[in-house]
C-alpha positions, 0 to 999 in steps of 0.5 A, spaced: 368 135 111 373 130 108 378 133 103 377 129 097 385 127 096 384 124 104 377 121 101 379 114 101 372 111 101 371 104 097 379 102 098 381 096 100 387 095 104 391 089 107 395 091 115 401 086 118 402 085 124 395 088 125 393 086 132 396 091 136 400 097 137 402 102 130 399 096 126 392 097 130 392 104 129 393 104 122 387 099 121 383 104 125 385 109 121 383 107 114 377 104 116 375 110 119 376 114 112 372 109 109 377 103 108 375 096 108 381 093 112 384 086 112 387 085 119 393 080 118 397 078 124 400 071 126 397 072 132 388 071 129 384 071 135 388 079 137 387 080 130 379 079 130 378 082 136 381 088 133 378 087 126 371 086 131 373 093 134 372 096 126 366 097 120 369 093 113 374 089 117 376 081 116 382 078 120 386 074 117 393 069 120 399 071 117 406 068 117 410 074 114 416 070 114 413 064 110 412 065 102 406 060 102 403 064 108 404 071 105 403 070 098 396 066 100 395 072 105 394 078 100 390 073 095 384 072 102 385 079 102 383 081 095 377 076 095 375 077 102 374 085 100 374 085 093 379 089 091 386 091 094 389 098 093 393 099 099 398 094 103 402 096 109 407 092 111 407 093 118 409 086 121 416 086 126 420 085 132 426 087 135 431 084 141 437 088 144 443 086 145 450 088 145 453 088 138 459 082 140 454 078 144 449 077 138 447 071 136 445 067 129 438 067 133 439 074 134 441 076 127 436 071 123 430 073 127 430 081 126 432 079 119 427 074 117 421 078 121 423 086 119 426 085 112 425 078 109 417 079 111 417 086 106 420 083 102 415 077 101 409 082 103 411 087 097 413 082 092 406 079 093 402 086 093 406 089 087 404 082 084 397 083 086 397 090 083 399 088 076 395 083 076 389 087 076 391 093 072 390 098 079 396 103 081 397 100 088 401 103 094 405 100 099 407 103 106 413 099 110 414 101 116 421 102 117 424 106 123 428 111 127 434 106 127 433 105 119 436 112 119 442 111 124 445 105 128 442 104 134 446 101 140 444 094 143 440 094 137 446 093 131 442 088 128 435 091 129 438 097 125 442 093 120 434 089 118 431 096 118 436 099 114 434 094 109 427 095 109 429 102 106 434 100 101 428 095 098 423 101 099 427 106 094 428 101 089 422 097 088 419 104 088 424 106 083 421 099 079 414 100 080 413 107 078 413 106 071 407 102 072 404 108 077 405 104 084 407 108 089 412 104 096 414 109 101 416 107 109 415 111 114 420 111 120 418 111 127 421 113 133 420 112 141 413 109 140 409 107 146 407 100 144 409 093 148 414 093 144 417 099 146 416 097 154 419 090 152 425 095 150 426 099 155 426 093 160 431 090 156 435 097 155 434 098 162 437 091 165 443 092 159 445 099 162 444 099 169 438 103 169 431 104 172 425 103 166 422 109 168 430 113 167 430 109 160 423 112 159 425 119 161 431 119 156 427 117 151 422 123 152 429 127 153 431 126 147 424 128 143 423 135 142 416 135 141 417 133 149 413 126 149 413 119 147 409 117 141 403 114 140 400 109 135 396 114 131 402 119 130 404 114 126 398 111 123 396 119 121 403 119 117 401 112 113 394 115 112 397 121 108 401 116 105 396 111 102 392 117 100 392 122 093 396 128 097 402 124 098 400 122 089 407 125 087 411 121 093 415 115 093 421 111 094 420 116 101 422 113 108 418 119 112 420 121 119 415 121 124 419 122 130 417 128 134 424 131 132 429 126 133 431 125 126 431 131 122 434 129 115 
């Protein structure tokens, strides 16, 4: 039986970048407690293929770089499920280069996609919540790089860095009205993300991708890489009445990488 502060049946939740990967997982993991989920992603035909896999589940398109696009997002969301109560802004992106290599494109792209995107998702979803008197929760996904700066990903890092910054204090803005906004931060995650990483890291220091993977493993004392639900379990604590006293948090979940 389902202890009731993780009962989150009759919710109504809204995933970014929710067709693949840690955003996927975290669907799957709140529809299987019961909550009807909103698959949002700029790419919709992966996003209704995965919407298609879950009970309850819509699949909605979303630039989350566009104002227009993201404030139309949450307002579908709302009236497609009926109700919001949980918004996890997941959508992001990475490339890697050295820091004195960067380019504008580099810098603008990490940035746009990682922080202006919470930004606008938040805002949006804090606007939604008010507007229908519900004590709401967002959960941001962040990163191990939030927590401390990552070679060949400055950039990366510095958008993530933000991400926690903007976390605690819309938490500190929101709590009066009951909101609660926390960020998880995850580590070596096996997404195609990662595999796109560890071909890049590879090339840019002269080494095989398999040796990039074996350093990440090497560098996690739990003793292997991430998986997508290891941090979708972590959200639904979040989203859920056990986390009822948290916010403002930026939570790792990284198998011992980060430890403070």
């Amino acid at each position: 039986m389902t202890h009731p502060v993780f009962d989150l049946s009759g919710k109504a939740a809204l995933v970014t970048g929710a067709a693949s990967g840690i955003g996927a997982a975290i669907a799957s993991r709140l529809a299987a407690s019961g909550v009807a989920v909103a698959l949002a992603d700029i790419d919709l035909e992966r996003a209704r293929a995965a919407a298609e896999r879950l009970e309850r589940a819509v699949a909605l398109q979303v630039d989350v770089t566009s104002r227009p696009s993201v404030d139309a997002c949450v307002a579908t969301a709302e009236a497609a499920l009926g109700r919001l109560d949980i918004v996890c802004a997941n959508a992001g992106v990475s490339s890697m280069r050295p820091a004195l290599e960067l380019t504008d494109a580099d810098w603008d792209f990490n940035f746009d996609v990682n922080a202006r995107g919470v930004f606008l998702t938040n805002q949006a979803a804090c606007r939604a919540f008010l507007a229908s008197g519900r004590k709401g929760v967002i959960v941001n996904t962040a990163s191990l790089a939030s927590k401390v700066g990552a070679p060949l990903l400055a950039h990366y890092s510095a958008s993530k860095f933000a991400v926690l910054g903007w976390t605690q204090a819309l938490a500190k803005e929101m709590a009066p009205h009951g909101i609660r906004v926390n960020a998880v931060c995850p580590g070596f995650v096996k997404t195609s993300m990662q595999d796109r990483e560890i071909a890049w890291e590879g090339e840019l220091r002269g080494m095989t991708p398999e040796a990039v993977f074996a350093e990440y493993v090497s560098l996690t004392p739990l003793g292997r890489i991430e998986e997508p639900e290891d941090v979708a379990d972590v959200v639904l604590f979040l989203a859920s009445d056990a986390a009822r006293f948290m916010t403002g948090q930026g939570v790792n979940v990284t198998g011992g990488v980060r430890m403070d």
